[in-house]
C-alpha atoms as one frame of an Amber mdcrd trajectory, in Angstrom:
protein
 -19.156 -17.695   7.282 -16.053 -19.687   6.099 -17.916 -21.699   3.742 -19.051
 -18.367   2.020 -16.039 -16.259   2.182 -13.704 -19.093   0.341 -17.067 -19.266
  -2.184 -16.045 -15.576  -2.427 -12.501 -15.995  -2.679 -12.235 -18.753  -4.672
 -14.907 -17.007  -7.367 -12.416 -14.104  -7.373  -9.720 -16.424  -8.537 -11.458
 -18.381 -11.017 -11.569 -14.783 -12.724  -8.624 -13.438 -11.649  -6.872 -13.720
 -15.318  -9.772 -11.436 -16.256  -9.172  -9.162 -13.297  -4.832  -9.399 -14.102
  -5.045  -8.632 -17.339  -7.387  -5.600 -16.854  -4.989  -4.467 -14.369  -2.244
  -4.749 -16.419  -3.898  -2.675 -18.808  -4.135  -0.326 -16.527  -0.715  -0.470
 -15.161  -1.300  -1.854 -11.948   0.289  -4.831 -11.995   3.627  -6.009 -12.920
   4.098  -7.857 -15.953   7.030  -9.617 -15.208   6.178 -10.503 -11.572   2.247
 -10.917 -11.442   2.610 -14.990 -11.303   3.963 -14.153  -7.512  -0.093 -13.656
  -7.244  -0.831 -17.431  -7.599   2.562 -18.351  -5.768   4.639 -18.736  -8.650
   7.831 -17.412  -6.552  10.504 -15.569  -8.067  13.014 -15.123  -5.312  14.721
 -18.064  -3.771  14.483 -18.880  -0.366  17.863 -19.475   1.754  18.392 -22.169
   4.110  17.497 -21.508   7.918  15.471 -18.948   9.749  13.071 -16.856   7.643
  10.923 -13.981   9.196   7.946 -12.707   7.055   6.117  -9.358   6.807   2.999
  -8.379   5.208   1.464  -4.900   4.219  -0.999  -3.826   1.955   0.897  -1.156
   0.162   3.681   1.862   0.605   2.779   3.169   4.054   2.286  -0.293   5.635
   6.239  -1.435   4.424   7.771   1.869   5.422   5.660   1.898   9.239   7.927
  -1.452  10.044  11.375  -0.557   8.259  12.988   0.492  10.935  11.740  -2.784
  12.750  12.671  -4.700   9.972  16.747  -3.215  10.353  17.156  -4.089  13.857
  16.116  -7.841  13.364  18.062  -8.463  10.267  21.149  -7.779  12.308  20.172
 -10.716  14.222  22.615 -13.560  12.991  19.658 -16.828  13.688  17.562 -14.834
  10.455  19.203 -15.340   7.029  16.456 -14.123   5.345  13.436 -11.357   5.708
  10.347 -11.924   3.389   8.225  -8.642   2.960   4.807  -9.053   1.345   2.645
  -6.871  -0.326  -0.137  -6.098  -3.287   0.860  -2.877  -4.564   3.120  -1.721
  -7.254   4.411   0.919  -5.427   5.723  -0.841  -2.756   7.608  -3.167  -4.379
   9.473   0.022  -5.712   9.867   1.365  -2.599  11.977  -2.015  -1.580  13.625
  -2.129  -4.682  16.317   0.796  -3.079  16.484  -1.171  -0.138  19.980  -2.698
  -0.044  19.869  -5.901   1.649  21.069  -9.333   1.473  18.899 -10.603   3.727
  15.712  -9.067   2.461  13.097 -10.077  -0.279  10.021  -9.115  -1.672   7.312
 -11.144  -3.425   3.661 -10.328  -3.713   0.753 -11.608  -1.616  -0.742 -14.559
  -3.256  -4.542 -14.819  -3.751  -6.170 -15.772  -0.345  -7.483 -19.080  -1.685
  -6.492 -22.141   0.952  -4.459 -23.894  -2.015  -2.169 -20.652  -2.951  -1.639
 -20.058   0.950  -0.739 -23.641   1.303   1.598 -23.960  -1.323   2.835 -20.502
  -0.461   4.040 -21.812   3.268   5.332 -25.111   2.099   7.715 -23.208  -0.253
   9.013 -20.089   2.454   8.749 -22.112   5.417   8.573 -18.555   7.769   9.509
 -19.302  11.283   7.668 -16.257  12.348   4.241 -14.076  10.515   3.772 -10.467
  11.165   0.800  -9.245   9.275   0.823  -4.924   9.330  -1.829  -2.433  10.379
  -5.394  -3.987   9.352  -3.893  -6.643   6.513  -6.328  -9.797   7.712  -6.620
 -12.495   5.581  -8.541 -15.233   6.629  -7.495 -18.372   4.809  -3.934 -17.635
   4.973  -4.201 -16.950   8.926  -6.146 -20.268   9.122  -3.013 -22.247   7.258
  -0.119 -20.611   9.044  -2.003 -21.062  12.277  -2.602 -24.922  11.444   1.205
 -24.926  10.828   1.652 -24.228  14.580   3.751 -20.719  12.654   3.009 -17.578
  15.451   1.161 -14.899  13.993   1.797 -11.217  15.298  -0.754  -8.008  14.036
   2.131  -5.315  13.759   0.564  -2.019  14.305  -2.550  -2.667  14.064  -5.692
  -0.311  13.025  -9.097  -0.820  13.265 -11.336   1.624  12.227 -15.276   1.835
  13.884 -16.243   1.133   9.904 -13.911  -1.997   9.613 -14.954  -2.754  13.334
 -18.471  -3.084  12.457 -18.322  -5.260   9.733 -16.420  -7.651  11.595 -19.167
  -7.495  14.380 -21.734  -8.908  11.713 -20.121 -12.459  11.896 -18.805 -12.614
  15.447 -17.921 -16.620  15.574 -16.050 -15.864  12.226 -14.489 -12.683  13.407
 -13.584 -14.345  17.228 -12.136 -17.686  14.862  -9.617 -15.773  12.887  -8.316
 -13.229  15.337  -8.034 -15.387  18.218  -5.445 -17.026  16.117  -3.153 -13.776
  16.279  -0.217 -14.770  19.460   0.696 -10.877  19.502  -0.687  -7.700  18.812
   0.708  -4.358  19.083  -2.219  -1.986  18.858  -1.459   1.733  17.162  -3.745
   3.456  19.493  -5.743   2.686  22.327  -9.249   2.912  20.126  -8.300  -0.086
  18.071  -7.205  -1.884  20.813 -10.739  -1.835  22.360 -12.098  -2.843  18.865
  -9.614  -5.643  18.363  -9.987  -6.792  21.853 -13.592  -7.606  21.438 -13.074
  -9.282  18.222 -11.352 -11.986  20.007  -7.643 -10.895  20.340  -6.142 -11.732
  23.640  -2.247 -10.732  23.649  -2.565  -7.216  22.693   0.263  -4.583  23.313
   0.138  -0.766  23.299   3.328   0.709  23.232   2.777   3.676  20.269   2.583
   3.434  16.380   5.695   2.658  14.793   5.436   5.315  12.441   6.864   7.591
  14.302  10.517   5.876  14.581  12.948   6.309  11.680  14.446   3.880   9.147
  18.157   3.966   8.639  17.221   3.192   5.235  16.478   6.905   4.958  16.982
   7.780   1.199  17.047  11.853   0.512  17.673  11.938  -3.452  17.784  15.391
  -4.381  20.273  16.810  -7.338  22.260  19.634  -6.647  20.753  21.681  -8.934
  17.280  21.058  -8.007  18.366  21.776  -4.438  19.651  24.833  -5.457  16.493
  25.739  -7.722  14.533  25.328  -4.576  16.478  27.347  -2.329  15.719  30.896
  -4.387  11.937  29.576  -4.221   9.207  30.065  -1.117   8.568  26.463  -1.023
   5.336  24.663   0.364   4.360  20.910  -0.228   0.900  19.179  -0.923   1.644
  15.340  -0.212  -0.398  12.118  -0.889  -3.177  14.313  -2.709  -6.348  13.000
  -4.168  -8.671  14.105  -6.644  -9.426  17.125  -6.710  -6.721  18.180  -4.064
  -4.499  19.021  -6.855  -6.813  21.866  -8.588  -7.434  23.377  -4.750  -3.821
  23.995  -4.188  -2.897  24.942  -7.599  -5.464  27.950  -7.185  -3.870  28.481
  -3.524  -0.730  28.844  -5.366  -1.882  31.558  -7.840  -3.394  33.336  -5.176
  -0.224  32.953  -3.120   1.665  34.031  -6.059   0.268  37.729  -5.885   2.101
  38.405  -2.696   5.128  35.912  -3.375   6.244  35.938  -7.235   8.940  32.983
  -6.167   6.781  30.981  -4.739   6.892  27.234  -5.867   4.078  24.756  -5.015
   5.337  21.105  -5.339   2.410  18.232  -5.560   3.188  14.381  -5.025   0.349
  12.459  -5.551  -0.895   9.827  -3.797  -1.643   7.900  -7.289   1.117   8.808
  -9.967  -1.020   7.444 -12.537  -3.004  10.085 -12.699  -0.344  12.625 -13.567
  -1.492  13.381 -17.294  -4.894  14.738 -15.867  -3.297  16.343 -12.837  -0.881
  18.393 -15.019  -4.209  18.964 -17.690  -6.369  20.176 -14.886  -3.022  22.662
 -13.716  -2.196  24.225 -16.932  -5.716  24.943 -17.509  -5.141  27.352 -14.641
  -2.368  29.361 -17.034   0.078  28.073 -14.969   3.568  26.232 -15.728   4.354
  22.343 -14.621   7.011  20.491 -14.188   7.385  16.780 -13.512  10.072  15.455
 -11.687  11.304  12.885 -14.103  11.976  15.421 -16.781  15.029  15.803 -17.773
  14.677  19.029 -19.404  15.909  21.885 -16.928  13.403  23.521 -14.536  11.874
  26.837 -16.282  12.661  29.682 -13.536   8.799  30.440 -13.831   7.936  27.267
 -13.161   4.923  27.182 -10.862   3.749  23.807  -9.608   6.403  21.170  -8.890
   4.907  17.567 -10.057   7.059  14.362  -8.126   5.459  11.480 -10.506   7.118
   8.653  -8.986   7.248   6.506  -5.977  10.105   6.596  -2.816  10.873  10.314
  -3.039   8.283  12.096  -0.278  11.288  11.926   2.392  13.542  14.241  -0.273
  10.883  17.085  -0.875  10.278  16.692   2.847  13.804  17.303   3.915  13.550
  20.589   1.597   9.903  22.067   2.522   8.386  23.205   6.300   5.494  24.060
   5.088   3.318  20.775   4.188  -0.410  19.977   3.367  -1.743  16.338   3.701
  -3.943  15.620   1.305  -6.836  13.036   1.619  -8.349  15.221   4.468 -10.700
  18.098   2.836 -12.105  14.819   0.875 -14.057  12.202   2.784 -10.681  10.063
   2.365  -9.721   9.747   6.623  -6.271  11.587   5.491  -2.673  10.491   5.098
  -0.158   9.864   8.008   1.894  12.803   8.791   4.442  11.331  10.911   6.861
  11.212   7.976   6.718  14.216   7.596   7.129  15.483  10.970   9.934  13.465
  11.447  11.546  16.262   8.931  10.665  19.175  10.897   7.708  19.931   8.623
   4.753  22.199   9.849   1.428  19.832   8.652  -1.040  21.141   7.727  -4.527
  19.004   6.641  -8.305  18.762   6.525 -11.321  18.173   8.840 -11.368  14.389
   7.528  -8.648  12.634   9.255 -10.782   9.902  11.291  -7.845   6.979  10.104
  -5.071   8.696  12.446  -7.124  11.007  15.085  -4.699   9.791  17.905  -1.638
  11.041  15.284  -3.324  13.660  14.795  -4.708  14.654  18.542  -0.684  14.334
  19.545   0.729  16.435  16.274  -2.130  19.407  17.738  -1.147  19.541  21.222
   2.943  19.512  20.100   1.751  22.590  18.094   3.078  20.516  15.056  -0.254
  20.471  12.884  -2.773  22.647  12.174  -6.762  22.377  10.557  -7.305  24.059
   7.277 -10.658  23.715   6.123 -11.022  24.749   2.135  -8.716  26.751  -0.268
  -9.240  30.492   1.574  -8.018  28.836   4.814  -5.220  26.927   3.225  -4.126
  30.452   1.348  -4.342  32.114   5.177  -2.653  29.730   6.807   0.285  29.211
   4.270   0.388  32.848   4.257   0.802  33.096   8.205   3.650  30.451   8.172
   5.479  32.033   5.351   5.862  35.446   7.642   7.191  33.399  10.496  10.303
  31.851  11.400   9.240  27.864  12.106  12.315  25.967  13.975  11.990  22.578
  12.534  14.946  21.042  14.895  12.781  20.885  17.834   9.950  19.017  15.864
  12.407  16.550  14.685  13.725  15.791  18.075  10.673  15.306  19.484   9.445
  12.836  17.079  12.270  10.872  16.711  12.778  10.654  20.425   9.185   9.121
  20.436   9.655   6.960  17.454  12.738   5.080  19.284  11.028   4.399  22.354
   7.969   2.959  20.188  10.814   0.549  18.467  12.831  -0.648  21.526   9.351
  -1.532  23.173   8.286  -3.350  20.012  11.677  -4.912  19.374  12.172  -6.248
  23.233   8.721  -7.769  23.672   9.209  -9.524  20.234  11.934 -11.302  21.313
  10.835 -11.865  24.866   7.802 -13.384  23.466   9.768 -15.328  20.635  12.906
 -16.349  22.308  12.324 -19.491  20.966  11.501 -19.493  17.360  14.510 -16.377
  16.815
């Protein structure tokens, strides 16, 4: 199964100028940095110890931040090297201020990019984040004798039973894994019998806090906000958008201040997002405008990346999007960990233990379509939600979760830190 996958891999690199340049097109990739793909670094790396972390995209960085802070106050590490594919993520760690820290993306999982990749950062230490396996690379930082830890680690029945189709391959590459912290107790059944023997449950680590905490909101659009009945839909997919736009007009009968404000899980698709709105007679505003905020403004559009934890800090009331479509849903621990009231569809099978916990606390609740979403919304809006108690209790969680983590990190790698 090795033999085919690098056939695979190595077929997807032959046309990966093909695939770049598409994505460029499409504004996927970066143009300046996309050479980072076929390890053409663009960062230098600093003399001694060098710890590196890898996640797929936005939610994967931001899970191990606070992890992240706590080590680089260790004096052995002069640098941190964070990995990832997306775009949005290397935004995200652009407003991270840190000498210590880097970014660079993943290279191409061919066994001559991961190769030359190591020789170059040298890592004393691999932590690879939630479900981010990559075979080729985990085979050449394993032969390098480099430990290899699965931070937070997801497995979904889905993901599960592909990997059961090729069990030697499956029990070769995740045997290889030292460490695991699991996120929940179902994928660390799943990962267990996929060959991983060190595994660790101790919470998910998205319920602890960065102090890298950025709230970026102007005055004035604080202020805007305040006069409004406020409710957030966050991480939205198509056609999430159009269902709580026509919440909001029906909302709008009873509450003629009422501002919906969208973030999308996908900013590119803003153009069609505010198309699909204004269709509805109602007035948009994007976030990045620079004109001032009509007072009849209607639906609140944040079209780009790092700024959920702002609108959070300012809203109780917030939907989840990805979970009336067949998506699995978006994490909502960020969002509790402002106080916020979440709200979110029958389809949240990627965080049921998140989600199971956020029920019981009385923190979440199940909307099903837009006439439950308009009930529900108009149920909170009558009440008076304290959002101090939801914050304590999360964060109280979230730094028991880190300490854990941290500890058995170090008691594990004493050696190589």
């Amino acid at each position: 199964m090795f033999f085919l996958y690098r056939i695979i891999i190595n077929t997807i690199f032959i046309l990966s100028p093909i695939i770049i340049f598409i994505r460029l097109l499409k504004q996927k990739e970066n143009f300046y940095r996309f050479k980072e793909k076929f390890s053409l670094n663009s960062k230098k790396r600093i003399k001694g110890k060098l710890i590196w972390f890898h996640g797929a995209s936005v939610g994967e960085i931001k899970s191990v931040l606070p992890l992240i802070e706590k080590i680089e106050k260790n004096k052995k590490v002069t640098q941190i090297l964070i990995t990832s594919n997306t775009i949005s993520s290397s935004k995200i760690l652009q407003n991270i201020k840190s000498k210590k820290i880097v970014h660079q993306f993943f290279p191409i999982d061919t066994i001559f990019l991961c190769r030359k990749f190591l020789a170059y950062w040298k890592p004393s230490l691999v932590f690879f984040i939630d479900s981010e396996i990559w075979p080729n690379m985990i085979n050449c930082t394993s032969k390098k004798k480099i430990p290899i830890t699965l931070l937070n680690a997801r497995i979904s029945r889905k993901t599960f039973n592909r990997w059961k189709n090729f069990p030697v391959f499956s029990r070769e590459i995740f045997s290889k894994l030292k460490l695991c912290f699991s996120s929940d107790s179902k994928s660390k059944l799943y990962l267990n019998k996929l060959g991983v023997k060190n595994i660790k449950i101790f919470g998910n680590l998205k319920f602890s806090q960065s102090e890298y905490e950025n709230i970026r909101v102007s005055s004035k659009l604080k202020n805007f906000i305040k006069k409004k009945k406020v409710w957030c839909a966050s991480s939205t997919h198509y056609p999430e958008e159009l269902l709580c736009a026509k919440v909001h007009k029906k909302l709008n009968k009873k509450y003629k201040n009422l501002l919906t404000i969208i973030i999308p899980r996908h900013v590119e698709r803003i153009t069609k997002i505010k198309n699909d709105i204004e269709n509805l007679g109602l007035n948009v505003h994007f976030d990045s405008s620079s004109n001032k905020i009509d007072k009849n403004t209607d639906i609140y559009i944040v079209n780009s990346y790092g700024k959920t934890k702002s609108f959070y800090n300012l809203c109780k009331h917030v939907y989840l999007g990805g979970s009336i479509i067949n998506h699995g849903g978006q994490n909502p621990l960020e969002a509790a960990r402002f106080g916020c009231k979440i709200l979110h569809g029958p389809n949240v099978f990627n965080f049921t233990e998140i989600y199971k916990f956020l029920k019981i606390n009385n923190i979440s609740l199940k909307i099903y379509d837009q006439k439950t979403l308009s009930n529900t919304l108009l149920k909170l809006f009558s009440r008076n939600n304290s959002s101090a108690n939801i914050k304590k209790r999360i964060n109280n969680i979230g730094q028991k979760v880190l300490t854990k983590t941290y500890n058995e990190i170090f008691s594990t790698y004493k050696n190589e830190i």
